[in-house]
mmCIF file of the N, C-alpha and C atoms, coordinates in Angstrom:
data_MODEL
# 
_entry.id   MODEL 
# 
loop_
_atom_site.group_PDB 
_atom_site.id 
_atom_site.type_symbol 
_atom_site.label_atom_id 
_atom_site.label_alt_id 
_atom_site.label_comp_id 
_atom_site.label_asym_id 
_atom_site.label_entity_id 
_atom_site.label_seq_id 
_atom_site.pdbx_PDB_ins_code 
_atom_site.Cartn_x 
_atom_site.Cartn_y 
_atom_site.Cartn_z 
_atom_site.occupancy 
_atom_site.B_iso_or_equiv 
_atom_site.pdbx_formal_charge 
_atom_site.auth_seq_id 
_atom_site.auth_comp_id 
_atom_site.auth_asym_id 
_atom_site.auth_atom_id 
_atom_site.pdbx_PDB_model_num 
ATOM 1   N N  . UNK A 1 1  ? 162.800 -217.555 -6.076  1.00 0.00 ? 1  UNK A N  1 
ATOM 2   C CA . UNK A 1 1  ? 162.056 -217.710 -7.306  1.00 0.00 ? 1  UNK A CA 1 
ATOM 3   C C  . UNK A 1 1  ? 162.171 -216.395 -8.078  1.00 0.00 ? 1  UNK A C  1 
ATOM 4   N N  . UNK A 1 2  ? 162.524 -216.520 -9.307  1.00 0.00 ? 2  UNK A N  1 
ATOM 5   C CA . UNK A 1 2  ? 162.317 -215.376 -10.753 1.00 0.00 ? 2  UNK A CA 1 
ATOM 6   C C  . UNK A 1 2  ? 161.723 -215.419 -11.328 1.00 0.00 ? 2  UNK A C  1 
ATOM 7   N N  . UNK A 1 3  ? 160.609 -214.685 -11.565 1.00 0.00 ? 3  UNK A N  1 
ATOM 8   C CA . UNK A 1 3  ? 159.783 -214.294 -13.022 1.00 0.00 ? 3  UNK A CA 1 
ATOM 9   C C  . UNK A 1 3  ? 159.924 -213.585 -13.805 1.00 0.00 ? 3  UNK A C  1 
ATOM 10  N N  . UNK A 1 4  ? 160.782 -213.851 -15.334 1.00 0.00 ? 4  UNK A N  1 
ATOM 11  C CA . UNK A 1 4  ? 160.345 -212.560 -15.981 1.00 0.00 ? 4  UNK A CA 1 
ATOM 12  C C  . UNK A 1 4  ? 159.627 -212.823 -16.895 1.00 0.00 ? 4  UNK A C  1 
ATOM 13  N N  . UNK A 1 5  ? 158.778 -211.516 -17.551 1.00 0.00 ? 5  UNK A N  1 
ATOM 14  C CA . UNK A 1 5  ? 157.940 -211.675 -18.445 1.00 0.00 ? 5  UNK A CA 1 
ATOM 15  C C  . UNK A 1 5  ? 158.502 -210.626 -19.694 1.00 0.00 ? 5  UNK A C  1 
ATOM 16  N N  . UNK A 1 6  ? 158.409 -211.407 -20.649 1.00 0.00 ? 6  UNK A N  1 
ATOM 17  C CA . UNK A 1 6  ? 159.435 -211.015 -22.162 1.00 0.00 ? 6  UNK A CA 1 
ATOM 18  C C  . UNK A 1 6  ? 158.719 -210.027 -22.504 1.00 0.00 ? 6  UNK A C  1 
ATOM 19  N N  . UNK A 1 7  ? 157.783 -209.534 -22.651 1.00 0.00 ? 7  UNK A N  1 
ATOM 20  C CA . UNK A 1 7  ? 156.811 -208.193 -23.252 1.00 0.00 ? 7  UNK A CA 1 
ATOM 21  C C  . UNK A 1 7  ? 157.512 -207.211 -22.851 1.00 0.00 ? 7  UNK A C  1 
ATOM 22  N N  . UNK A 1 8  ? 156.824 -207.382 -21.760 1.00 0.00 ? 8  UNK A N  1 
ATOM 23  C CA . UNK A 1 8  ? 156.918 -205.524 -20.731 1.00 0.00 ? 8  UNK A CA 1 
ATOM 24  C C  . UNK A 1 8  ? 158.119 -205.642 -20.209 1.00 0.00 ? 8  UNK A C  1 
ATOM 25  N N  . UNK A 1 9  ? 158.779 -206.496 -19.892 1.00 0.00 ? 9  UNK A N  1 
ATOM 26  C CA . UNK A 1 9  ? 160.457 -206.764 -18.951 1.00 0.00 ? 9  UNK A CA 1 
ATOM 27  C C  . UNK A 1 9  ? 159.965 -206.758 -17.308 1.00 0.00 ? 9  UNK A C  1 
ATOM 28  N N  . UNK A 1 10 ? 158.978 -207.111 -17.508 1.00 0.00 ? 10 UNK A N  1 
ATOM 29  C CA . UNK A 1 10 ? 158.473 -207.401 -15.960 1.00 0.00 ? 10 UNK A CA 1 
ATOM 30  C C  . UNK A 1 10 ? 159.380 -208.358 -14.918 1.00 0.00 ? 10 UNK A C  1 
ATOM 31  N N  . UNK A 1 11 ? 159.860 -207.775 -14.011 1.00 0.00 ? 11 UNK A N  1 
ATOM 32  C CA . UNK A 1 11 ? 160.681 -209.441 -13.261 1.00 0.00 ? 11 UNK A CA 1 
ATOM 33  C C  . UNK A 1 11 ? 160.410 -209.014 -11.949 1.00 0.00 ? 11 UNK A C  1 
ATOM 34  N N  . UNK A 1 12 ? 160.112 -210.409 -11.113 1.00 0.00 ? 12 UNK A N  1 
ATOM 35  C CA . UNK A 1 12 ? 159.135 -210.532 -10.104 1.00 0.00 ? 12 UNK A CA 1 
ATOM 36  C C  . UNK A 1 12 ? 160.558 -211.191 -9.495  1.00 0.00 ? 12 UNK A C  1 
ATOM 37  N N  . UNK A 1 13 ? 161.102 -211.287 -8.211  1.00 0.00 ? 13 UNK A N  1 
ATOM 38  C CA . UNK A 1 13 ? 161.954 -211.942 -7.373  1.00 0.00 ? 13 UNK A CA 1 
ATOM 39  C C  . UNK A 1 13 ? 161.522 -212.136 -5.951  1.00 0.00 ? 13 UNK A C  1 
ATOM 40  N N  . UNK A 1 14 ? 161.304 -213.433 -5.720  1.00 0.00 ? 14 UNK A N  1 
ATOM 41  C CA . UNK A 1 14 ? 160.602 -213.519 -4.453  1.00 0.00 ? 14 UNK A CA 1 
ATOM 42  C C  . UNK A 1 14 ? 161.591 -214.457 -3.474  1.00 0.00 ? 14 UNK A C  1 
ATOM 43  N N  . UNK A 1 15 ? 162.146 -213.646 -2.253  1.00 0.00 ? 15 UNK A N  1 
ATOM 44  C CA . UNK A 1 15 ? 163.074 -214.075 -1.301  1.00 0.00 ? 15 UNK A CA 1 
ATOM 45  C C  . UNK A 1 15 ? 164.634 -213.952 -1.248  1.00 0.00 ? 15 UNK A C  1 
ATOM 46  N N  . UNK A 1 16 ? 165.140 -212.727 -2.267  1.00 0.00 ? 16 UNK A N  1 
ATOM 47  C CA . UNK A 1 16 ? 166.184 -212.017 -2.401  1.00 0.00 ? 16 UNK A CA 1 
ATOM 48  C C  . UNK A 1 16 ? 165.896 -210.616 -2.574  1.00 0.00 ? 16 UNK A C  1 
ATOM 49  N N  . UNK A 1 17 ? 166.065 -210.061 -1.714  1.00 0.00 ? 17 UNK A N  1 
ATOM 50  C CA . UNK A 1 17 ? 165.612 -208.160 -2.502  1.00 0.00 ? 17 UNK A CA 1 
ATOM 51  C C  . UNK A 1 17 ? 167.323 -207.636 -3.125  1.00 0.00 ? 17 UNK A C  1 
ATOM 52  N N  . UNK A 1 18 ? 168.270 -208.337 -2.770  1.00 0.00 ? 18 UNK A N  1 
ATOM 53  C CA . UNK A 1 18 ? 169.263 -208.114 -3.256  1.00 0.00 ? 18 UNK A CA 1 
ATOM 54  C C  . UNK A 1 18 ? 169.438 -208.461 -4.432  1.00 0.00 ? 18 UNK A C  1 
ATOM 55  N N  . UNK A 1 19 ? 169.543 -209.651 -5.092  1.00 0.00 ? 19 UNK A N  1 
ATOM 56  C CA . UNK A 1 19 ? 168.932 -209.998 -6.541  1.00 0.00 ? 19 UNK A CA 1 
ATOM 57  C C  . UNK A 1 19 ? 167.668 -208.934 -7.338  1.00 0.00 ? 19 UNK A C  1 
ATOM 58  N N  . UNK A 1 20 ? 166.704 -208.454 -6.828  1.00 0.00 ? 20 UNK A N  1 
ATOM 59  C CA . UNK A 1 20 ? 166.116 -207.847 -7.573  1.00 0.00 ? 20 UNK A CA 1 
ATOM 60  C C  . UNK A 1 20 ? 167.010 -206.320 -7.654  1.00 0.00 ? 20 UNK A C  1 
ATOM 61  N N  . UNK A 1 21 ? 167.445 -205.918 -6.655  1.00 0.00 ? 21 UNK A N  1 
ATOM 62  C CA . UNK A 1 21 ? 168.181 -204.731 -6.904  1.00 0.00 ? 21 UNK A CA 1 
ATOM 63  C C  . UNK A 1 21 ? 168.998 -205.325 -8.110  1.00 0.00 ? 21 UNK A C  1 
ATOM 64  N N  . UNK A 1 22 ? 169.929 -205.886 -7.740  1.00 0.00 ? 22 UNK A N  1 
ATOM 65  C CA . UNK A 1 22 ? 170.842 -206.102 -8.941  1.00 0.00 ? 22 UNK A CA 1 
ATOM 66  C C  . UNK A 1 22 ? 170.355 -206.313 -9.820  1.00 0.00 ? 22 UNK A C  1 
ATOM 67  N N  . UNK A 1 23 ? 169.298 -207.230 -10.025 1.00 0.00 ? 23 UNK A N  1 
ATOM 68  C CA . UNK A 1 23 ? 168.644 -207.019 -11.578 1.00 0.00 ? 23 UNK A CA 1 
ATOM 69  C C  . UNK A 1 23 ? 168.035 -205.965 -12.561 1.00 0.00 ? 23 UNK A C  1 
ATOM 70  N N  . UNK A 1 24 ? 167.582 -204.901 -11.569 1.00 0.00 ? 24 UNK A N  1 
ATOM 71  C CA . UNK A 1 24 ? 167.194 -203.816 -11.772 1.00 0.00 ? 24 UNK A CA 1 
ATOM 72  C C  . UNK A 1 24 ? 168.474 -202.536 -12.533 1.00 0.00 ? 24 UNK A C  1 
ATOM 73  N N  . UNK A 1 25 ? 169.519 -202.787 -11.669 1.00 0.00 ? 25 UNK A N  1 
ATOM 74  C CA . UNK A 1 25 ? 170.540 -202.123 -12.017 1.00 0.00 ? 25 UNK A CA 1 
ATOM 75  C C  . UNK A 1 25 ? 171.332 -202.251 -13.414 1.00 0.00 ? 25 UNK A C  1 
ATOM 76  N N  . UNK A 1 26 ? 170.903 -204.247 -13.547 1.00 0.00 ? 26 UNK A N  1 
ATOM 77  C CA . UNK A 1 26 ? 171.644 -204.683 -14.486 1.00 0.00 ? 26 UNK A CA 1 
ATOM 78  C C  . UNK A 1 26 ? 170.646 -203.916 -15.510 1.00 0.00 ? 26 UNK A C  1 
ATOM 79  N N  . UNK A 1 27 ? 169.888 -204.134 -15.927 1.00 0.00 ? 27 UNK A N  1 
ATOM 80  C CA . UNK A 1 27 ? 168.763 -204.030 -16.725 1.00 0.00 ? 27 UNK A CA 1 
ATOM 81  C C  . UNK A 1 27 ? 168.802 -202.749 -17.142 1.00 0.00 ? 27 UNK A C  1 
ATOM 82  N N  . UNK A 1 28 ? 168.834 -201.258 -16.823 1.00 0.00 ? 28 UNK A N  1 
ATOM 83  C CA . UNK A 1 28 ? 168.708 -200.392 -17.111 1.00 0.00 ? 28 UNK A CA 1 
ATOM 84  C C  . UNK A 1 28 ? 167.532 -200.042 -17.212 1.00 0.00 ? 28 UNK A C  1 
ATOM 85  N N  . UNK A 1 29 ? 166.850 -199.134 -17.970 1.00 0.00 ? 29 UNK A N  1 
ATOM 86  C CA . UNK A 1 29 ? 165.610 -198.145 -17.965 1.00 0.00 ? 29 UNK A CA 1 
ATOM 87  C C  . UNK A 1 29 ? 165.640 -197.992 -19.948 1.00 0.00 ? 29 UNK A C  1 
ATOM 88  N N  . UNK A 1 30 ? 164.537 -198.505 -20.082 1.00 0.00 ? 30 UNK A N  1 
ATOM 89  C CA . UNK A 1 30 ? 164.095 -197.460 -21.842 1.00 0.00 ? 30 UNK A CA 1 
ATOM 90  C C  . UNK A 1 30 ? 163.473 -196.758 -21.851 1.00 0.00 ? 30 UNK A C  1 
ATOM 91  N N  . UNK A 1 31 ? 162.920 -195.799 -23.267 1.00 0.00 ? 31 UNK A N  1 
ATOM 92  C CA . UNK A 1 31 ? 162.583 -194.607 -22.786 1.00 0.00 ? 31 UNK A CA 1 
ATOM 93  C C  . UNK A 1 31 ? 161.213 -194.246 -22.473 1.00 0.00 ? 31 UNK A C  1 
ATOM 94  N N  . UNK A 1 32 ? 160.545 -195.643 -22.168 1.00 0.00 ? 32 UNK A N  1 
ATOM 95  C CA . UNK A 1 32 ? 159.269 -195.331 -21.612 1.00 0.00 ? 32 UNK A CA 1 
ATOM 96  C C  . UNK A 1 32 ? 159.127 -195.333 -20.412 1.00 0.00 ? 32 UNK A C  1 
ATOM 97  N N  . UNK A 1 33 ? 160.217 -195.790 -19.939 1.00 0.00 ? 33 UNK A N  1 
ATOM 98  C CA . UNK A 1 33 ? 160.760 -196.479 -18.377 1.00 0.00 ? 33 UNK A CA 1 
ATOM 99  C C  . UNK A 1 33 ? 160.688 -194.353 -17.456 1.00 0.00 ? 33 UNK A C  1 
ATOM 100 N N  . UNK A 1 34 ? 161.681 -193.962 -18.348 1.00 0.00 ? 34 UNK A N  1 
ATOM 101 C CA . UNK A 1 34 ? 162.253 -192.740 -18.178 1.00 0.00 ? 34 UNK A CA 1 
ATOM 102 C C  . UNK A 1 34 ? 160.945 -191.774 -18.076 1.00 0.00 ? 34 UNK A C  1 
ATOM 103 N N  . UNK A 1 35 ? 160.123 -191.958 -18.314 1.00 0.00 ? 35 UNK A N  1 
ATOM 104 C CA . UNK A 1 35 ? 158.635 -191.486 -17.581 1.00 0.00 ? 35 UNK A CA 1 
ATOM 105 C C  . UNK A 1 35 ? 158.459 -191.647 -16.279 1.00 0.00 ? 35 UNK A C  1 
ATOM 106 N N  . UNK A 1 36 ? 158.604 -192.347 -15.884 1.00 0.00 ? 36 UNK A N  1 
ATOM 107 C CA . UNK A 1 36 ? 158.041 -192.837 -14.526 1.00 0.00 ? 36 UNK A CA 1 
ATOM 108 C C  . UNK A 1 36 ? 159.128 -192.484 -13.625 1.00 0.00 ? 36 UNK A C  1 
ATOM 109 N N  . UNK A 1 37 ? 158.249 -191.603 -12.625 1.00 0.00 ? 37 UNK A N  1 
ATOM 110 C CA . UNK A 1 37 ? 159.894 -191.401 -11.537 1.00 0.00 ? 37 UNK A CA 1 
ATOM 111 C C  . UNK A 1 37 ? 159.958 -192.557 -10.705 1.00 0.00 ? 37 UNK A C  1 
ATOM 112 N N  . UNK A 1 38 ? 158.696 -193.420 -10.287 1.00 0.00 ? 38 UNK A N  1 
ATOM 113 C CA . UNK A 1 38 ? 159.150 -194.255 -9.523  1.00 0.00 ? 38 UNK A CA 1 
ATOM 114 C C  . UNK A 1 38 ? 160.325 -195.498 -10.135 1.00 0.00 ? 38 UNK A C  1 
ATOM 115 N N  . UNK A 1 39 ? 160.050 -195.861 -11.264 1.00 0.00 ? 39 UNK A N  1 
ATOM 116 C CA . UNK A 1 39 ? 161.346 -196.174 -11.800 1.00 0.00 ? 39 UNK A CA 1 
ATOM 117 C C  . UNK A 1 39 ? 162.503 -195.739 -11.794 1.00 0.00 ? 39 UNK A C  1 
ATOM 118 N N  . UNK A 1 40 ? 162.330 -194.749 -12.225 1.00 0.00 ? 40 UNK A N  1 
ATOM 119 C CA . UNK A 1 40 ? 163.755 -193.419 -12.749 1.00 0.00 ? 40 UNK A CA 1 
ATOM 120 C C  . UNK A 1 40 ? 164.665 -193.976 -11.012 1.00 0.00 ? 40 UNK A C  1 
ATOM 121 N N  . UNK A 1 41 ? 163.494 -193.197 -9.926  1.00 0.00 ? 41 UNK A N  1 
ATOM 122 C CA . UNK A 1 41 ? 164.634 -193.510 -8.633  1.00 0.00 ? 41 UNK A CA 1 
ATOM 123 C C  . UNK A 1 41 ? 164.607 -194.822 -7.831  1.00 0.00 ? 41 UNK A C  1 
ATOM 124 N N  . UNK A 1 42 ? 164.196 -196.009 -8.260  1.00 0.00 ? 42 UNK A N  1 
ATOM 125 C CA . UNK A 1 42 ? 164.266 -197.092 -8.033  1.00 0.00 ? 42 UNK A CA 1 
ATOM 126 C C  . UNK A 1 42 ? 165.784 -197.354 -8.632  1.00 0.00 ? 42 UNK A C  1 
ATOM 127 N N  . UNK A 1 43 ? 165.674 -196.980 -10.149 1.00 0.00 ? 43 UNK A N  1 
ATOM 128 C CA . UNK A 1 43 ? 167.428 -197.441 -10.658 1.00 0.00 ? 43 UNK A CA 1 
ATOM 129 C C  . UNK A 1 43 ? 168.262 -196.897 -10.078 1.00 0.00 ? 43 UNK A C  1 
ATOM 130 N N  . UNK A 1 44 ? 168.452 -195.575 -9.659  1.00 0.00 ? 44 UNK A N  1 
ATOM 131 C CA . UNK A 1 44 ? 168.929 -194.711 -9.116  1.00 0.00 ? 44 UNK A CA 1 
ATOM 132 C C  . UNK A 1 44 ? 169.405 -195.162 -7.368  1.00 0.00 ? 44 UNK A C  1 
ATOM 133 N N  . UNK A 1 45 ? 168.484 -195.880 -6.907  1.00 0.00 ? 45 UNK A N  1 
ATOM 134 C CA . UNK A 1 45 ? 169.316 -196.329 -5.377  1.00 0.00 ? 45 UNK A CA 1 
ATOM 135 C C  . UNK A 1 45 ? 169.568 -197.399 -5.558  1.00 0.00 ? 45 UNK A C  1 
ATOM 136 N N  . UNK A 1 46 ? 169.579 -198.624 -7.247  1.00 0.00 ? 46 UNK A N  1 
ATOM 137 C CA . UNK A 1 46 ? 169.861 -199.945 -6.884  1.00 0.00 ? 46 UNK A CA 1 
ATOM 138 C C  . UNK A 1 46 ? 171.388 -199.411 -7.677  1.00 0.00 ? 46 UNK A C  1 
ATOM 139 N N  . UNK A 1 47 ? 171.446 -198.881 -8.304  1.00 0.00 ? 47 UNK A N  1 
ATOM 140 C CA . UNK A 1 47 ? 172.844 -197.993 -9.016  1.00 0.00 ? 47 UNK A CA 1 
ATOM 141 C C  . UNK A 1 47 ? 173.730 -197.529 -7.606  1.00 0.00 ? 47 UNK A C  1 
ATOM 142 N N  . UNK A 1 48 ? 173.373 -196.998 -6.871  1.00 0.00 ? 48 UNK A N  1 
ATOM 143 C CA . UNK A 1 48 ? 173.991 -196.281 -5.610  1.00 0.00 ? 48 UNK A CA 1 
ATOM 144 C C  . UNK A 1 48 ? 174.244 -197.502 -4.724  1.00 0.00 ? 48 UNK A C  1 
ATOM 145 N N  . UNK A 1 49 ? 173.455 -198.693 -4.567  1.00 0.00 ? 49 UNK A N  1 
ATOM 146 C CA . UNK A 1 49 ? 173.535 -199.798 -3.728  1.00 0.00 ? 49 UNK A CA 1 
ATOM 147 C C  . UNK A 1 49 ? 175.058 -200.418 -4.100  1.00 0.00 ? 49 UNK A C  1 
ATOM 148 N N  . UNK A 1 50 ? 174.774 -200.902 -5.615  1.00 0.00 ? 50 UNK A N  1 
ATOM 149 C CA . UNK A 1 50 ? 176.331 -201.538 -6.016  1.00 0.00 ? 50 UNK A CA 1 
ATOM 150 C C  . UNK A 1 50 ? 177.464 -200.303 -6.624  1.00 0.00 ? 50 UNK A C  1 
ATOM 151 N N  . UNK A 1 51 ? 177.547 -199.590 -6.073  1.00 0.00 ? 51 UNK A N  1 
ATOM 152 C CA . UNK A 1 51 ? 178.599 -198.286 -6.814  1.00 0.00 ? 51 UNK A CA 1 
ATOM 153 C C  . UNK A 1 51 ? 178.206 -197.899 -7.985  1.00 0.00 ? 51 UNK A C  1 
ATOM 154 N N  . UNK A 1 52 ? 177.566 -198.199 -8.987  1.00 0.00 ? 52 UNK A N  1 
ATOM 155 C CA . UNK A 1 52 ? 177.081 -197.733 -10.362 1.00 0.00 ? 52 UNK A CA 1 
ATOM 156 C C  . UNK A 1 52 ? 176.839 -196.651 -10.592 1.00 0.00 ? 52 UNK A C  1 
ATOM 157 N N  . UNK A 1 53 ? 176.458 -195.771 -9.925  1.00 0.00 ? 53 UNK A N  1 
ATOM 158 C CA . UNK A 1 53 ? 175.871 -194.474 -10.841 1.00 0.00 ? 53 UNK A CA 1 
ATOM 159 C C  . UNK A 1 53 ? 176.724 -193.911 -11.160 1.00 0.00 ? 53 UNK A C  1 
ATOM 160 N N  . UNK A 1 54 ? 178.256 -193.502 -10.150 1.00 0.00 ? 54 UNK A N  1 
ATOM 161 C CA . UNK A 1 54 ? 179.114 -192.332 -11.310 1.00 0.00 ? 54 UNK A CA 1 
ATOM 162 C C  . UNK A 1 54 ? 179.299 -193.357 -12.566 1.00 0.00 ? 54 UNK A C  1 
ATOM 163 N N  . UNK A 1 55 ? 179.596 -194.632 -13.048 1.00 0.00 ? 55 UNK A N  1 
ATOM 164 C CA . UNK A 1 55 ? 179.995 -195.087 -14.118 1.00 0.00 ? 55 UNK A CA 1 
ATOM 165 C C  . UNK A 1 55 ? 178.851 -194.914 -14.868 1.00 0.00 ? 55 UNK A C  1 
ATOM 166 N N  . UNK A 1 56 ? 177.267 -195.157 -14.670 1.00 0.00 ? 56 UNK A N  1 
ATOM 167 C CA . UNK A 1 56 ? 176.487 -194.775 -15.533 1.00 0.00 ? 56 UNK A CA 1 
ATOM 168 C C  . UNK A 1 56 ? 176.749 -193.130 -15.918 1.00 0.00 ? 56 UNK A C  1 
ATOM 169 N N  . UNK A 1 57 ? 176.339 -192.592 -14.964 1.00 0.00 ? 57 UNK A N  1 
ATOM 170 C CA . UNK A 1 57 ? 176.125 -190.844 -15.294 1.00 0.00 ? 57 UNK A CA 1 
ATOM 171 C C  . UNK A 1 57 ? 177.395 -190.576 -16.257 1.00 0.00 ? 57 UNK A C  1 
ATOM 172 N N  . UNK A 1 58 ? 178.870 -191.098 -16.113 1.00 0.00 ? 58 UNK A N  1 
ATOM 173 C CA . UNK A 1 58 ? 179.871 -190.569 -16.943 1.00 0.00 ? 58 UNK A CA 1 
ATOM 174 C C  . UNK A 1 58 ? 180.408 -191.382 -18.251 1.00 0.00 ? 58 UNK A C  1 
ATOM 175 N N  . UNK A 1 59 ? 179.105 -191.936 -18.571 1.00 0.00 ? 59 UNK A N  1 
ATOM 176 C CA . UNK A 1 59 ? 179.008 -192.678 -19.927 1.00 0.00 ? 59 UNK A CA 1 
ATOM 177 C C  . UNK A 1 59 ? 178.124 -191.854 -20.644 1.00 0.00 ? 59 UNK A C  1 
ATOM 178 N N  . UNK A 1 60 ? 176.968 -191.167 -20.224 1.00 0.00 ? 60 UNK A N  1 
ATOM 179 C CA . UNK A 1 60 ? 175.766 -190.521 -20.758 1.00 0.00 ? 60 UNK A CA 1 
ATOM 180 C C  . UNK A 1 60 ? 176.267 -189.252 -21.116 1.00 0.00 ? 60 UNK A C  1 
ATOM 181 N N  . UNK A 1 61 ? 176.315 -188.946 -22.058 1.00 0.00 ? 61 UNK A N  1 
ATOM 182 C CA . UNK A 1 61 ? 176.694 -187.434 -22.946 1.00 0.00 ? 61 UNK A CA 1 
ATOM 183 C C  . UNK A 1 61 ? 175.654 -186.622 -22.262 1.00 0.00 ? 61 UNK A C  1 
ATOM 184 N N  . UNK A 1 62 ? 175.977 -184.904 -21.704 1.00 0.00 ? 62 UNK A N  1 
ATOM 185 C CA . UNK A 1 62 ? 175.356 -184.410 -21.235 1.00 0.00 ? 62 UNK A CA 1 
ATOM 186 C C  . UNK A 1 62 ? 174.116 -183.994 -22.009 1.00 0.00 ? 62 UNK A C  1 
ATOM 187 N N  . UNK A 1 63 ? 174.553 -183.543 -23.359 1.00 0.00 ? 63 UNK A N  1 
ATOM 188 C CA . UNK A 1 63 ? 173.282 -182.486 -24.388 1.00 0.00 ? 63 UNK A CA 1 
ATOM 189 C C  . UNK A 1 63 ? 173.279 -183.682 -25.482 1.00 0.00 ? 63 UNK A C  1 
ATOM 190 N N  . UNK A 1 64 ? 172.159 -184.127 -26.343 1.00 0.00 ? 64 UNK A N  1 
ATOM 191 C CA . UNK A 1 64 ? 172.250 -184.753 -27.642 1.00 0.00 ? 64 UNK A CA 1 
ATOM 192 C C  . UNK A 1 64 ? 171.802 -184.021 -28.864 1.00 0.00 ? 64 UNK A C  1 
# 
């Protein structure tokens, strides 16, 4: 089962934790997200789970 909720981007996955990783990964972080470390390193090991992070990190310009 999936829940998401359109406001906040809330999504609830009950009886795959692999699906929620991946959804998590798919999804990315905005910049209110980027507050919260428990977010920040939640993306960060579902990124590391499916190979993602060097392709994220070497898309992101270092200085803006």
């Amino acid at each position: 089962m999936v829940g998401l909720e359109h406001e906040t981007a809330f999504v609830m996955v009950e009886g795959s934790s692999d699906l929620a990783d991946e959804l998590v990964a798919f999804a990315g972080l905005d910049a209110a997200d980027l507050n919260n470390y428990y977010l920040v390193a939640n993306y960060i090991a579902c990124l590391e789970k499916f190979g993602l992070l060097a392709e994220v990190i070497s898309e992101q310009p270092l200085f803006q």
